[in-house]
N, C-alpha and C positions, 0 to 999 in steps of 0.2 A: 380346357376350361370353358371354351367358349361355346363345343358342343356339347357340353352337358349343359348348359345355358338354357340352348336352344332348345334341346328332348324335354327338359325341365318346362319350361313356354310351349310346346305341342302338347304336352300329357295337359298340363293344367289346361291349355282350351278343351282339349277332348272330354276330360272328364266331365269341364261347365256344361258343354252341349248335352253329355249325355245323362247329366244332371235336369236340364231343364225337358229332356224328350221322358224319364223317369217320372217326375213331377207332373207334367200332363196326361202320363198314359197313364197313372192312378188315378184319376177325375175318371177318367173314361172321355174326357169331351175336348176336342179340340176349339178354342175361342175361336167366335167367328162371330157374335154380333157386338161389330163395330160400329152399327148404326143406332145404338141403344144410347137414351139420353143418358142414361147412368152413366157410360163408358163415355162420352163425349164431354161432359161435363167437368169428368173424373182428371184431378192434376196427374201433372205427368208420369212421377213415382205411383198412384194408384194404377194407370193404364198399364206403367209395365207389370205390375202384382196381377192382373187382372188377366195380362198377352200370357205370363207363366203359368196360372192355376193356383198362385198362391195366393193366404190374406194374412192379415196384417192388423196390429193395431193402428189407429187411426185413418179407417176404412170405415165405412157405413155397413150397415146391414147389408143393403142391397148393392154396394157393390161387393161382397162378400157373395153372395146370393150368384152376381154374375161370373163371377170367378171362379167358383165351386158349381156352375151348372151342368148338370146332367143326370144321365137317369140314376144313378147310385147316392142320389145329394138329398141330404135333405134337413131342413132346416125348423125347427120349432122352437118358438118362446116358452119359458119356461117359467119366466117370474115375472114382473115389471110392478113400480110402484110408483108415486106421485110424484118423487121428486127427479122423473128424468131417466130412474135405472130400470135396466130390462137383463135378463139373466136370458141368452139361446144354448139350447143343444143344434148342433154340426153332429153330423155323422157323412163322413165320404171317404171310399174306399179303404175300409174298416176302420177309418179313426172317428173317433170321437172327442170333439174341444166342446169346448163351454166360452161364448164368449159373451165378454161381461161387457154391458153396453151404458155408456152415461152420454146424455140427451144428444142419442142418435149417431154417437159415434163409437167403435171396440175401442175400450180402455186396458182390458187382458185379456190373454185367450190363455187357457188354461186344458191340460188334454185327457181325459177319463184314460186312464191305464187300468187293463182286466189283469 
């Protein structure tokens, strides 16, 4: 029992890693500006969303923007109105969300399925 324990604890790390090496090499871009006020400013849970290539609600645009950076990224507004809401398209390495923004921060992401 106790080495099934253990292969059970190696698979599950191995898969996490190569869950998050999956997750990056679909951006295309490996994070590397750590020197970005965004990312320094950014709490801790944002920084690791940001070190993976993932986002999140309750992230900003731009740090969505750094977390998703590279050449395949690309981001436009799509709506925005007085009180605060802004509607973006995402599109990165063929997906596409929609994330729904109230003043200045993702409150849904939601993902266009073809």
């Amino acid at each position: 029992m106790k080495h099934r324990s253990f292969w059970v604890l190696v698979l599950g790390l191995w898969f996490g890693v190569l869950g998050l090496i999956v997750s990056c090499a679909t951006t295309n871009q490996p994070f590397s500006d750590y020197r970005s006020p965004v990312y320094q400013l950014s709490p801790q849970w944002v920084m690791e969303k940001i070190e993976t290539c993932r986002i999140s609600e309750g992230m900003t645009i731009e740090q969505c923007r750094l977390s998703w950076a590279g050449s395949d990224s690309y981001f436009q507004k799509v709506r925005s109105d007085s009180r605060g809401y802004e509607l973006w398209r995402v599109e990165n390495a063929g997906r596409v969300l929609y994330l729904h923004v109230q003043n200045g921060v993702v409150t849904l992401i939601s993902e266009y399925r073809r």
